[in-house]
Steps between C-alpha positions, in 0.01 A plus 500: 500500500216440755300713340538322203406153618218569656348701182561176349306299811204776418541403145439112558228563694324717205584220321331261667184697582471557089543119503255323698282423206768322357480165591307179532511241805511216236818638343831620599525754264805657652812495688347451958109417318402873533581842476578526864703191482376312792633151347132393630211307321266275583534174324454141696836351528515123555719350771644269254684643181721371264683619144237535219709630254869672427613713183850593457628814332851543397601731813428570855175574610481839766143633366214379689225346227174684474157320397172561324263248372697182443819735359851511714700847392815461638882659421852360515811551457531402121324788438190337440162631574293137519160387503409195560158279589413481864392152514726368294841699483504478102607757393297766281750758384815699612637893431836577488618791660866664481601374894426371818112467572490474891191726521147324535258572267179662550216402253152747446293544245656214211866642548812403699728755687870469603844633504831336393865588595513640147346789596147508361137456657322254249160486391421131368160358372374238766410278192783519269797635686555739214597785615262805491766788631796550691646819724828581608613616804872567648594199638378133576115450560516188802188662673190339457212794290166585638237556257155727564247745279700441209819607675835268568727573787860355545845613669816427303882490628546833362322652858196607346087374512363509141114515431449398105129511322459128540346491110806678305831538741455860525704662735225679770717596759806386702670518848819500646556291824830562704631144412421142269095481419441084530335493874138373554341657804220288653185781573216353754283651709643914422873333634758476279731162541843452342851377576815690428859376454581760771408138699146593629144467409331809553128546545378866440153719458425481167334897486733624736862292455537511897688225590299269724743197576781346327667161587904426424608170360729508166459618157178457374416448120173334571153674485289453794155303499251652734196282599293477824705771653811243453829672279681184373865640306802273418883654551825437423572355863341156390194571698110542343357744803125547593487823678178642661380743252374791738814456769776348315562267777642151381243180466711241382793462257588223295924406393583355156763446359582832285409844473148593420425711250198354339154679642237277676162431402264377717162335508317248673664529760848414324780684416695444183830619475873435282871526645845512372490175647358320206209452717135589453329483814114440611492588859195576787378827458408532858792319669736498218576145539653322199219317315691407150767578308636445158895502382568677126774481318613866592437806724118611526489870516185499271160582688232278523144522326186299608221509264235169539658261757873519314823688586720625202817634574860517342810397512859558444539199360297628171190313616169621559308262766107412552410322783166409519232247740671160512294276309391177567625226332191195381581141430242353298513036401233314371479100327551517275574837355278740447484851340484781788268803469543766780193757553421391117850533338716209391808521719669117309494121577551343889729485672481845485682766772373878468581776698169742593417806715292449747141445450248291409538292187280220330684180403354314194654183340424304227548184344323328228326210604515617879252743701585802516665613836414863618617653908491832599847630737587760687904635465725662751812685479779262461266192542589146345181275434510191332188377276492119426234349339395110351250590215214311485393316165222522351306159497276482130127464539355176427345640135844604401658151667691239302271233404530213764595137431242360746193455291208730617167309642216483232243773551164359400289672214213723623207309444192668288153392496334498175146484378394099463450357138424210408692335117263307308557128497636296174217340443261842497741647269445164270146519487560864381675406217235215356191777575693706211565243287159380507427860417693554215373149334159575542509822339690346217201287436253752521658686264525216255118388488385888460725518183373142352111557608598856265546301225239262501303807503 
């Protein structure tokens, strides 16, 4: 039987050395973030959090959600395979599988990994959900696969280790363990972390499988985190422990109200973490001091994931949960009522209350008739600011003005200065007229005594 354990401890750690290309720090692409599962990345948390978003499914929730790009792959007991929009919670499609899915999927290359209690390893399309091909092994698949140069590695219920060709389901090779395949050994540093429900966690050489401490609290279900030399592990006492991870000797230990079977993840210095309790807890990574919690409607033995400042986790209950940055919440009045534009995009009419993330936003309102009001703020976390404003009118210019019904003062005519003439008189213009006259008679005349001295002639 020893024997046969730790071949399969050698085995994880081929698998995770074949692994390490696998992943990307923006993504949680599989069950603990990595191939050594150190439940570790390294995403700013804010202090302040608060429910962005819940979906429910139509069973309990024990698979912990995976995520790549603004996709959430996560199973449940309805025998769903689901993926839904990050941001949003909408969801995008669903697979149905033949039983339980409680193991996590792992996504690479455009396609979607998991087991179901019916038996079969599944190969979905990351786009579609169709399903691209199935395998199946002995007995119920709850363990969560690793996928690496084309190969996919999983343990079933039926004792043994499978490794498939990750394109077509092939069979490669397969191994049998001395017991149930659905552990998840944590692998940092060439030391091998896990917890046993022989009530211990056990840290080991990784090349060598000498024992090199081992600390005794109850059965443990939870996979360790490892990070900054700090083991953090829930049990079924109640307690999440933090354990120095080169001595085993005990940091702190925190009591909720229910066993603890979900695995931490940690970042920021936070540690995220479900219980039977209902509970999902937020607590001081370095004291483990209690910083938030948040009630479900159900157990939480679903792991968290952290991708871009939210936590997703499930829930018994049927719900999947994103918390994200509490935002802050804008109150925005104006006289009279004016359309509101925020960084350029028409958010309605005032009074108008918004809720934002932090940063800084541009406030523009309009009104007809009024100036234009414009202010640049700044947004915290959780911040209420009120904006009141009295818009000014716009007074007409005096060209554009209703006419006035004071009479306007006379403006005096420009005066121009013209050459100097002088009109003739009535008595020059008189004369003029008997000159011609005389004229005209005395050429009569003339004419008559030429024609009569003609005809004397």
């Amino acid at each position: 039987m020893k024997k046969k354990v730790m071949g399969f401890l050698f085995l994880i750690l081929f698998i995770t050395i074949v692994s390490l290309n696998a992943t990307n720090n923006n993504d949680w692409p599989m069950f603990r973030h990595d191939p050594q599962h150190t439940g570790y990345t390294d995403s700013e948390m804010p202090d302040e959090i608060e429910m962005s978003w819940k979906y429910k499914t139509d069973d309990k929730i024990y698979s912990s959600p995976t995520i790549v790009g603004s996709k959430v792959y996560v199973g449940s007991h309805d025998k769903y395979i689901y993926c839904l929009n990050a941001d949003t919670g909408e969801l995008a499609w669903r697979c149905k599988t033949g039983g339980y899915v409680g193991s996590s999927p792992t996504i690479v290359d455009g396609k979607v990994y998991a087991g179901s209690y019916d038996k079969y390893v599944y190969c979905l399309d990351a786009d579609t959900g169709k399903i691209i091909w199935k395998y199946r092994t002995g007995s119920y698949v709850s363990s969560s696969p690793a996928v690496a140069d084309g190969k996919l590695y999983i343990g079933s219920y039926d004792y043994y280790v499978y490794c498939l060709n990750a394109d077509t389901g092939e069979l490669l090779w397969r191994y049998k363990t001395g017991y149930w395949v659905g552990s998840s050994p944590s692998i940092v540093n060439d030391k091998l972390y896990v917890g046993s429900y022989d009530k211990h966690i056990y840290c080991v050489n990784a090349e060598t499988g000498k024992l090199i401490w081992r600390y005794e609290t109850d059965y443990v279900g939870s996979s360790p985190a490892i990070v900054n030399d700090k083991l953090y592990v829930g049990s079924h006492d109640s307690h999440i422990y933090c354990l120095d991870a080169e001595t085993g000797k005990l940091i702190w230990k925190y009591e909720t109200g229910g066993g603890v079977t979900s695995s931490p993840a940690v970042t920021d210095g936070k540690l995220y973490i479900g219980s039977w309790d209902n509970y999902i807890y937020c607590l001081n990574a370095d004291t483990g001091k209690l910083i938030w919690r948040y009630e479900t409607g159900d157990e939480v033995r679903s792991s968290p994931t952290i991708v871009d400042g939210k936590v997703y986790i499930g829930s018994y209950d049927g719900y999947i949960y994103c918390f994200g940055e509490k935002k802050a919440i804008l109150l925005i009045e104006s006289n009279p009522s004016a359309s509101v534009y925020i960084n350029d995009s028409y958010k309605g009419t005032t009074p108008l209350s918004i809720e934002l993330r932090k940063g800084e936003y541009n406030i523009r309102l309009e009104k007809e008739n009024y100036e234009n009001y414009n202010e640049t703020i700044e947004l915290s976390p959780g911040e209420s600011k009120n904006i009141s404003v009295e818009l000014n009118k716009i007074t007409p210019s005096p060209a554009t003005s209703p006419l006035s019904t004071t009479p306007k003062p006379a403006v005096p005519a420009p005066t121009t200065t013209l050459p100097s003439t002088t009109a003739p008189s009535q008595q020059s213009v008189s004369f003029v007229y008997l000159g011609i006259f005389v004229a005209i008679i005395g050429l009569v005349l003339l004419a008559y005594f030429i024609k009569k001295n003609k005809k004397r002639n």
